[in-house]
C-alpha positions in Angstrom: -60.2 -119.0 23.0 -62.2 -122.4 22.2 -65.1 -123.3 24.6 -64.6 -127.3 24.9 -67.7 -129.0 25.2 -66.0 -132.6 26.8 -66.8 -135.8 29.3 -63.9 -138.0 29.5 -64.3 -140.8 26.6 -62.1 -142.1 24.3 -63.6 -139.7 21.6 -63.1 -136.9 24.0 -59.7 -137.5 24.7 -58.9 -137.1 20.6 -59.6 -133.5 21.0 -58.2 -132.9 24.3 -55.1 -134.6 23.3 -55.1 -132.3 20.3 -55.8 -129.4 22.6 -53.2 -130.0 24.3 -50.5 -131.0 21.4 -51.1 -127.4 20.0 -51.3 -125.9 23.4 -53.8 -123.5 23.1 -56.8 -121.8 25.2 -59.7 -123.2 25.8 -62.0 -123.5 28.5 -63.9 -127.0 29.2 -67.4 -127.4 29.7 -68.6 -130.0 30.9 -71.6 -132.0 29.7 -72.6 -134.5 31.9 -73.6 -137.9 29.7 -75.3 -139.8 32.3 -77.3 -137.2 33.6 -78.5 -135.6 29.6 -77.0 -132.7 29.6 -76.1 -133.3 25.7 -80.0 -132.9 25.5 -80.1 -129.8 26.5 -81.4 -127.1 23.7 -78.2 -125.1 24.4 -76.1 -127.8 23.4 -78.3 -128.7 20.6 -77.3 -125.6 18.8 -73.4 -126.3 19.3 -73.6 -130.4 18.7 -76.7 -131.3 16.2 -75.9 -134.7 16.3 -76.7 -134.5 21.0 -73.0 -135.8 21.1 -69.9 -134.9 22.8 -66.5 -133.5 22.2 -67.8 -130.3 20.5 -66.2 -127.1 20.2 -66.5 -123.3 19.6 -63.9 -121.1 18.2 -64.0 -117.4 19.2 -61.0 -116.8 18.2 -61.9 -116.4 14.3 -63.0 -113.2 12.4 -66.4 -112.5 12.6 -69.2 -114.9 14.1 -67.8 -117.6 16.2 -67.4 -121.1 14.4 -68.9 -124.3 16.2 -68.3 -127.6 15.3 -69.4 -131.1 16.3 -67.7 -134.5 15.9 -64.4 -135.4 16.5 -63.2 -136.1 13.6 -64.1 -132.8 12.0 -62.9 -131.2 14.8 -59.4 -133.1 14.8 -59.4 -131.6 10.9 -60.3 -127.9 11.8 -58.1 -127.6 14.1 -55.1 -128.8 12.5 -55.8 -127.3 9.0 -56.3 -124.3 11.5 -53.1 -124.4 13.2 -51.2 -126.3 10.2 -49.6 -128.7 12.8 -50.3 -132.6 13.1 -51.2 -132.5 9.3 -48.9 -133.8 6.2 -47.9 -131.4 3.7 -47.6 -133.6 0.9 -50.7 -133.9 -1.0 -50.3 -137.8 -1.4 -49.8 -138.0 2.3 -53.2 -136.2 3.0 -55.2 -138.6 1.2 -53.6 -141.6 3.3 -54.7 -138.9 6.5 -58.1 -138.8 5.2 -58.3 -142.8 4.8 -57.3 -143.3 8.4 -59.2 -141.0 10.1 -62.5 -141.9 7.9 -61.7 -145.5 9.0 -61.6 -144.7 12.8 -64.7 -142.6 12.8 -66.5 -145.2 10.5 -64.5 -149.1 12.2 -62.5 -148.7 15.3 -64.5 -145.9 16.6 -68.0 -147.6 16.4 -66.9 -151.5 16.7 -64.6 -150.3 20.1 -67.5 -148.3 21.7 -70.2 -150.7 21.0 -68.0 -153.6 22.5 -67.6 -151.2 25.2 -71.0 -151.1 25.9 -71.7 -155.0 25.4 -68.8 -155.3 28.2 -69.7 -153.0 30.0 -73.3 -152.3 30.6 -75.3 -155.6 28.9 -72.5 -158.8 29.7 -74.3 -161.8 29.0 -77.5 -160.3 27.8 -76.8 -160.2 24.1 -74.4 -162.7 23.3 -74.8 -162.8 19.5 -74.0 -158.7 19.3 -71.5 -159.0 22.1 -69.5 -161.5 19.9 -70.1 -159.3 16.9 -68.4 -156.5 18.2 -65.6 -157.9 20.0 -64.6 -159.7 16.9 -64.5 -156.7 15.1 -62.8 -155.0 17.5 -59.9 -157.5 17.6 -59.9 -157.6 13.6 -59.7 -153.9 13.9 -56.9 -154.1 16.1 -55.1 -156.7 13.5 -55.8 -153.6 10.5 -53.5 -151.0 12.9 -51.2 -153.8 13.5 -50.7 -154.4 9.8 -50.2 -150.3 9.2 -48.1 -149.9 11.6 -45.7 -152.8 10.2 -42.2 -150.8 9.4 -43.7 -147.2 10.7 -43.3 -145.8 14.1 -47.1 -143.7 13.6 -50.0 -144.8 11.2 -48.4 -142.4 8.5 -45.2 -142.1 6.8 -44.5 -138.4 7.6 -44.9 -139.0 11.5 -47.3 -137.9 14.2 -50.4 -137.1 13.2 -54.5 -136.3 13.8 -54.4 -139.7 12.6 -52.9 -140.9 15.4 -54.6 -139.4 18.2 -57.7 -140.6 16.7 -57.3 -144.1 17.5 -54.9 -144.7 20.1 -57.6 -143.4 22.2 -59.6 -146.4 21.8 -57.1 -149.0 22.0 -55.5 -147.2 25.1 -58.8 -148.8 27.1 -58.2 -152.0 24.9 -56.8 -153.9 28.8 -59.1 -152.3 30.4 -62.1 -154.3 27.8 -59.9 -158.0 28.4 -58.5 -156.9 24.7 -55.3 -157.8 25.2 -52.3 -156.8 22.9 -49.7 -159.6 22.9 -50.4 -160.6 19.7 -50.3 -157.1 18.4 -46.6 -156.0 19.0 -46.7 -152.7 16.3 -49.5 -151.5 18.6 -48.0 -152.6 22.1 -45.0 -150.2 20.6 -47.4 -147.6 19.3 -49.5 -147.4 21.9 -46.6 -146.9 24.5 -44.8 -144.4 22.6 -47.8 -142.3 22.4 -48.4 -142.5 26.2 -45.3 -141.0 26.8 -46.2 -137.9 25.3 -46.4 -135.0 28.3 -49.5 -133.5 25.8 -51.6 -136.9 25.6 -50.6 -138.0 29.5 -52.7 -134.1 30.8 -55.3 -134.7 27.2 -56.1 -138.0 29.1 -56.5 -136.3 32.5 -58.3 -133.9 32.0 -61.4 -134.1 34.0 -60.2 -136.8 35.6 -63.0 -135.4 39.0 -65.5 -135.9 36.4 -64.7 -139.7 35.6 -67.7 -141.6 37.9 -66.8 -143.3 40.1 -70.2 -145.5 40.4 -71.6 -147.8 38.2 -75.0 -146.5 36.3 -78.3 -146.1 38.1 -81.4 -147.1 36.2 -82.4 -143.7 35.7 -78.8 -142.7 34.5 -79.1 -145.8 31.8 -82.6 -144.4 30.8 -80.7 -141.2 29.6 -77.8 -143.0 28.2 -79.4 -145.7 26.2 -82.5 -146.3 24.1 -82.9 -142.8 23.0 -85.0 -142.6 20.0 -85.8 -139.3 18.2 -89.1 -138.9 19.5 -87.3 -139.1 23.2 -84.6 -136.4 21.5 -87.2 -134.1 20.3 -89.6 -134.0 23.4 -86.6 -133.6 26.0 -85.5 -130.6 23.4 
């Protein structure tokens, strides 16, 4: 059984989606973004970094292991489970590559566009053209992978995929449109399609809000510093 520390982002889907891909137990626990609950000392000790998805695996010998970050947990899991990860040595390197460069590019330039777009329009225009433009060139790196391949590696479906479809699934949804991008159109559809990914993406789907942020829910959200971090723990 894995306790599933989760609020529905894109970098909380990855591990649902994997969840659900290997289908096995776990038991979601909600953390609540908006209102700080990734502050909380209790969650500290699971996630260092005050972060979400995390998880816990009881079902190991001896003490139960945590881990924080989706990438890392995308790894443990499938070197767990030996599924959704290449075999080939040579193949495992090109893994590594792409999911270093969606935790380190399409990760951070998607959510920080997200943020521009959706909590700060027209406030910082330099850093809101930053990240959309990295974003888009992002988009054009997948589009270039994906040339000739139905998934982002050779041997098929992977961790490597779940990592970043994720975040170009809410590409429409940020006026990021795909036309131009026709490997991930196809990628992106085929991926949807998948009966795991469809309930990875809706899960939670009650906890989604369904308001826009109050001031006092942006205080939490944003502007943390570690002196905030370290008196609210």
């Amino acid at each position: 059984m894995i306790d599933f520390y989760y609020w529905p982002t894109p970098n909380g889907w990855k591990v649902s989606i994997l969840l659900e891909e290997l289908a096995i137990d776990y038991t979601v626990v909600p953390i609540n973004i908006r209102s700080g609950d990734q502050f909380k000392p209790e969650f500290l000790t699971v996630s260092a970094n005050n972060r979400i998805p995390a998880i816990v695996d009881h079902d190991v010998a001896g003490e139960a292991i945590s881990v924080f970050e989706s990438g890392a947990i995308l790894l443990y899991l499938a070197q767990k489970h030996n599924q959704f990860i290449p075999d080939d040595p040579r193949e495992r390197v090109r893994l590594n590559e792409w999911l270093f460069w969606q935790v380190g590019n399409l990760g951070p330039m998607a959510g920080q566009h997200s943020h521009f777009f959706n909590y700060a329009q027209g406030e910082h225009l330099y850093s809101s053209e930053r990240y959309r433009k990295e974003y888009h060139r992002c988009i054009g790196v997948l589009e270039r992978r994906l040339e000739g391949r139905d998934f982002i590696l050779d041997s098929g479906y992977s961790i490597a995929d779940m990592c970043s479809w994720p975040w170009i699934l809410i590409a429409k949804a940020m006026q990021q449109p795909l036309d131009k991008f026709p490997n991930v159109s196809r990628w992106r559809a085929t991926i949807k399609d998948r009966p795991a990914v469809q309930r990875g993406v809706d899960l939670g789907k009650t906890l989604r809000p369904d308001k826009p942020m109050t001031d006092s829910e942006r205080r939490v959200s944003f502007g943390q510093t570690a002196d905030t971090v370290k008196n609210r723990s």
